[in-house]
C-alpha positions as CSV (number, residue, x, y, z in Angstrom):
1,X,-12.0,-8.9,-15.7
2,X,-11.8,-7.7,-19.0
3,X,-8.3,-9.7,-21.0
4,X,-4.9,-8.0,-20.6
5,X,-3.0,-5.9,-22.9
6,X,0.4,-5.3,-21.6
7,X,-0.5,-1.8,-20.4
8,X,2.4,-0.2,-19.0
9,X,1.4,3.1,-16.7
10,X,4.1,5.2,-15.8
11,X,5.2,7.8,-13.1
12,X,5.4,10.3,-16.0
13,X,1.5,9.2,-16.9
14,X,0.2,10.5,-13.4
15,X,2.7,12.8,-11.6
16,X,0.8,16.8,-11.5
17,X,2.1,18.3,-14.8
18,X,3.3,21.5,-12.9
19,X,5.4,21.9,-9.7
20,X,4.2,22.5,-6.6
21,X,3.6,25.8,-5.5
22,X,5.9,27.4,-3.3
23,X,3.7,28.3,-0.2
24,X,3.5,24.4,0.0
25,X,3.9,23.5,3.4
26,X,3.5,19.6,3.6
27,X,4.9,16.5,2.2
28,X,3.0,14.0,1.5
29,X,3.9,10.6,0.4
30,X,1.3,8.6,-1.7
31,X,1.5,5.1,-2.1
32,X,-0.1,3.4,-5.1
33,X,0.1,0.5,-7.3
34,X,0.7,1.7,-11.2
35,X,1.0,-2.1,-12.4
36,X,-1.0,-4.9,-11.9
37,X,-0.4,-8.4,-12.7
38,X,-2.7,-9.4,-16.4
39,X,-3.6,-5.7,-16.4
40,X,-6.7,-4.9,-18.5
41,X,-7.0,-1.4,-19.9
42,X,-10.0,-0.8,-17.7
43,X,-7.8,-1.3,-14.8
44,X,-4.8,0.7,-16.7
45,X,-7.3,3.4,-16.9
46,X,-8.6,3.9,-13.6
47,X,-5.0,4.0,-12.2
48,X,-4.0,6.9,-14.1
49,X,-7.0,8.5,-13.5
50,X,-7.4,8.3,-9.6
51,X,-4.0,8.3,-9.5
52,X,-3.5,11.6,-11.5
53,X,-6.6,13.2,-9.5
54,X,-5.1,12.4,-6.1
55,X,-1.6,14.1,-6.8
56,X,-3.1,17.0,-8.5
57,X,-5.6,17.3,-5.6
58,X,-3.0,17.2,-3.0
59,X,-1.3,19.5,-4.7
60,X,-3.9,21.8,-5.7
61,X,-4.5,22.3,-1.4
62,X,-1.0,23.5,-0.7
63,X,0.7,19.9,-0.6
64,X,4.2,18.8,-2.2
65,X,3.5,15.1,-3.1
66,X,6.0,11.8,-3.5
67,X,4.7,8.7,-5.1
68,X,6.1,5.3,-4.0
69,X,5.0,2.7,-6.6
70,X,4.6,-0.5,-4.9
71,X,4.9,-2.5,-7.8
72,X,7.9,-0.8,-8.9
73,X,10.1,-0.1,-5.6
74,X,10.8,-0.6,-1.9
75,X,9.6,1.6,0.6
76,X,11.3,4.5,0.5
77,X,11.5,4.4,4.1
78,X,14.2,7.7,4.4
79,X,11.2,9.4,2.3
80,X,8.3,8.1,4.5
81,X,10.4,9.5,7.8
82,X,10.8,13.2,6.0
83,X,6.8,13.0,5.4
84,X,3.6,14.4,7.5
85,X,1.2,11.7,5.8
86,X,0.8,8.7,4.2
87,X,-2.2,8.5,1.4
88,X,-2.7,4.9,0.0
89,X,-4.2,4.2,-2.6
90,X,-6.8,1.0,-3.8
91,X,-5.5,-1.5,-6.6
92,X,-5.5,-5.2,-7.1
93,X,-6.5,-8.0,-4.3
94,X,-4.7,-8.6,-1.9
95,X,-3.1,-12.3,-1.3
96,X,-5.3,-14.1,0.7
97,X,-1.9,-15.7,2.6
98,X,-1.8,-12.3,4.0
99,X,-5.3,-12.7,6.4
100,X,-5.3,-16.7,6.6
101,X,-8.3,-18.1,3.9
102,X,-7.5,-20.6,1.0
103,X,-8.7,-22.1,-1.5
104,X,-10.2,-20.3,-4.4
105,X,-11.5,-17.0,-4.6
106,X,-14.4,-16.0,-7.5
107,X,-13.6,-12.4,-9.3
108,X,-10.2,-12.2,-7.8
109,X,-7.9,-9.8,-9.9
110,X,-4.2,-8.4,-9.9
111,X,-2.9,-10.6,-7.0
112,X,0.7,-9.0,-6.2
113,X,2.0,-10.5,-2.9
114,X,5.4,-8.2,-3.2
115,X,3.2,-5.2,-3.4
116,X,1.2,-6.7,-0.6
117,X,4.5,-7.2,2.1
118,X,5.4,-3.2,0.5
119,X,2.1,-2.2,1.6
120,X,1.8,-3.5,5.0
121,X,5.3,-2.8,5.9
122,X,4.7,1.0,5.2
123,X,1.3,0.7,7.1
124,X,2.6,-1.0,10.2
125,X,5.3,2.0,10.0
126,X,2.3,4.4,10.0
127,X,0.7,3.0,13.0
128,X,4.3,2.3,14.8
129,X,5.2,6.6,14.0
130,X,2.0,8.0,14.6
131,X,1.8,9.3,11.0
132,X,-1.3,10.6,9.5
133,X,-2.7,7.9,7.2
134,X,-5.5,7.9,4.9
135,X,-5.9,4.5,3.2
136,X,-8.2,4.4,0.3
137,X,-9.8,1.2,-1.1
138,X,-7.3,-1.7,-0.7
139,X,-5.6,0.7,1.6
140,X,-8.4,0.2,4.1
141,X,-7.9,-3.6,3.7
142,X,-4.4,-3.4,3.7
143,X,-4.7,-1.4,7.0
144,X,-7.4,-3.8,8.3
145,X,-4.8,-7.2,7.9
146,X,-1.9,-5.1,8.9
147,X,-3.6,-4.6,12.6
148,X,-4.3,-8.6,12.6
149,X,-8.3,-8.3,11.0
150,X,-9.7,-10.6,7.6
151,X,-10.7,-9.8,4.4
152,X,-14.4,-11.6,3.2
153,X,-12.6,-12.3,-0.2
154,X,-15.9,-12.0,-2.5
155,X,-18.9,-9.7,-1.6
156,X,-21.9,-11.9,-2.6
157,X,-24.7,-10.2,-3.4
158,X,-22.6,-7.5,-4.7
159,X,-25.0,-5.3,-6.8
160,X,-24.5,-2.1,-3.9
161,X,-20.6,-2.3,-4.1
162,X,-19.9,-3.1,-7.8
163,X,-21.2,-2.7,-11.6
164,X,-22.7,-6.2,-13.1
165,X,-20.7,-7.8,-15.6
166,X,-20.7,-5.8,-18.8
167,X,-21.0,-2.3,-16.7
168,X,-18.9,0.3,-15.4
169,X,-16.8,-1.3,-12.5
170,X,-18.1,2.0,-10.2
171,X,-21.5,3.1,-9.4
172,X,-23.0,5.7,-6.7
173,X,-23.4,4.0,-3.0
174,X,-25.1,5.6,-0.1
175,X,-23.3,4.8,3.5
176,X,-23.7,5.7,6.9
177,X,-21.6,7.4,9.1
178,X,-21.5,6.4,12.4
179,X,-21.3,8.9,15.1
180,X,-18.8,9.7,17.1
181,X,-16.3,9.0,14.1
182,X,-14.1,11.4,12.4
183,X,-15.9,10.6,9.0
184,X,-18.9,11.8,10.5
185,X,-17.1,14.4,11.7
186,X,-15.5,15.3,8.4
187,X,-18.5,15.3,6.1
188,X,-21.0,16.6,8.9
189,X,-24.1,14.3,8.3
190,X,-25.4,10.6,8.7
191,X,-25.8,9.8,5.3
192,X,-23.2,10.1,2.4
193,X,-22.9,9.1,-1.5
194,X,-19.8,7.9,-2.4
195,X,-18.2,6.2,-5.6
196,X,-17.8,2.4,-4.9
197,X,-16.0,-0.5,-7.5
198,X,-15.1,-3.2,-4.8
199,X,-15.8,-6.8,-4.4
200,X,-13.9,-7.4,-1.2
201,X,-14.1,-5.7,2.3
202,X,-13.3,-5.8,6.1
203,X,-14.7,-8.6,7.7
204,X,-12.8,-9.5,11.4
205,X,-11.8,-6.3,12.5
206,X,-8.0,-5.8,13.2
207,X,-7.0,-5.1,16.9
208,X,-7.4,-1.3,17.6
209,X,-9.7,-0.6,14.8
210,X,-13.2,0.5,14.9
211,X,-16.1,0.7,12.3
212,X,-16.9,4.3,11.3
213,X,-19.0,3.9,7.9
214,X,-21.3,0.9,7.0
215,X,-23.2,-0.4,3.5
216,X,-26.9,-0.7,3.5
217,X,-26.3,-4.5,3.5
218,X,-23.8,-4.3,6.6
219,X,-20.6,-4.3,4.6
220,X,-17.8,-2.2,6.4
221,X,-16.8,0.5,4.4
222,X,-14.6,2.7,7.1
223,X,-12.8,2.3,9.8
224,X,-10.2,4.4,12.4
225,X,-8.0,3.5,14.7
226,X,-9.7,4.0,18.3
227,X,-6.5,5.5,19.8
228,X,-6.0,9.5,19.8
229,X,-4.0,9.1,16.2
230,X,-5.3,10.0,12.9
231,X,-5.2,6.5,11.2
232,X,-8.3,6.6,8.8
233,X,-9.5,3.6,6.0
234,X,-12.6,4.0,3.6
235,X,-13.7,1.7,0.9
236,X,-15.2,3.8,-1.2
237,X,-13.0,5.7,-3.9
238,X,-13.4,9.8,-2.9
239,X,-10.3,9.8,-5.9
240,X,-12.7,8.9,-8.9
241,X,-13.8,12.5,-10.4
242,X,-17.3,11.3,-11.2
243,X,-18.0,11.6,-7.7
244,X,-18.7,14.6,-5.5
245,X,-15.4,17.4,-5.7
246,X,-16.8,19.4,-2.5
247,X,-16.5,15.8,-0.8
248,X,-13.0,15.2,-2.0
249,X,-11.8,18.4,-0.7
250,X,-13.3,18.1,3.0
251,X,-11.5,14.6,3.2
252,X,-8.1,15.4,1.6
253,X,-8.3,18.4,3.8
254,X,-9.2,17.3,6.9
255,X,-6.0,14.7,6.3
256,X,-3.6,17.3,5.0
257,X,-4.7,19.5,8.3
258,X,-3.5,17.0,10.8
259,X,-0.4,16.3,8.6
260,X,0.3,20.1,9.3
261,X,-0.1,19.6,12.5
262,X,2.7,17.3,12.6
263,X,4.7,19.0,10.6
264,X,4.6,22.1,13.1
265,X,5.5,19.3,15.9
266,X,8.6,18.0,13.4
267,X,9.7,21.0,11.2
268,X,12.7,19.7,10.6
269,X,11.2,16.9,8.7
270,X,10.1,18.6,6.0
């Protein structure tokens, strides 16, 4: 990773610059981590930028949205109960204490085991309420070692997941959907391009998890819970705006649609 320069991003930085409309009708909170540990300002820039996207995205499809900085705060757990969904967001690696392996790990950046217990507390809260849950990147790791699964800590050959050193960290991946999965469901065909910048993925599954998207080398790169909730992970990052808007949209909406539907189960939440 490129050498830190005590880049500080702020909420300010990435919350929408407008309020949410008034015909909102869900709250979403959206979990993210603004601050890395030795953070370059390639890594400073990405946050702000798929952070600011999400929010405004959310926002811009009828949602009210709360960010809970992991690397800032607790879980806002009083927060979490009065929301319909949960949308986490990728960051740093996560400890490998968390998912059992030691020893040294090549490429591993922004190590932050406090954001890590944050994270999987929230997650394991998800799963226990039956929230809707769409965990992006390190979200769909995080998800993976929160329901007992391992992380393969460095992607070797990594050429289909990552840029090489000296180019951009994210490139254009082609996946497949599995059938029978709500991905597959959601985007409507086998095969789908995605934005990818990751050099660690799913390995063991966690208990109640199933594979819905895989690399052309095998890699996992989704997965959902196989219990009738709405508990989705993907690797890929549908956040970055180099990649495909109409894509964004169906996944954000497809989420924010069953967070309506439990907000017309729990109105009183809201």
């Amino acid at each position: 990773m490129p050498s830190s320069h005590n880049l500080v991003l702020t909420r300010a930085e990435v919350m929408p610059d407008r309020p949410a409309p008034a015909e909102a009708d869900v709250d979403i909170a959206v979990v993210a981590q603004l601050n890395l540990p030795q953070q370059s300002r390639e890594t400073h820039g990405l946050l702000r930028r798929f952070t600011t996207v999400t929010l405004q995205s959310l926002q811009d499809l009828g949602a009210r949205v709360h960010l809970i900085d992991v690397t800032s705060e607790e879980p806002d757990f009083e927060l979490l109960d009065r929301s319909h969904g949960v949308l986490m967001l990728g960051g740093g690696d996560i400890d490998p204490s968390f998912y059992g392996h030691s020893g040294e790990i090549a490429n591993e950046y922004g190590r932050d085991p406090v954001s890590d217990t944050r994270q999987l507390a929230i997650t394991r809260w998800a799963i226990d309420t039956d929230a809707a849950l769409l965990a992006i990147c390190r979200g769909s790791q995080i998800l993976n070692v929160a329901c007992g699964g391992t992380i393969i800590p460095d992607i070797q050959p990594s050429h289909l997941h990552h840029g090489a050193e000296g180019e951009p960290s994210f490139l254009d991946e082609t996946l497949t959907l599995l059938p029978g999965t709500k991905v597959r469901n959601i985007f409507g065909r086998e095969r789908l391009t995605v934005r990818s910048g990751h050099h660690q993925a799913v390995d063991a599954l966690g208990a109640g998890l199933r594979v819905t998207a895989v690399a052309d080398d095998g890699v996992v790169e989704g997965t959902e819970r196989i219990d009738n909730t709405w508990i989705l992970g993907v690797q890929w990052h549908p956040e970055d705006d180099a990649g495909s808007e109409q894509d964004r949209i169906a996944l954000f909406n497809a989420f924010l649609d069953e967070a309506r539907t439990r907000a017309s189960l729990t109105p009183s939440r809201g």
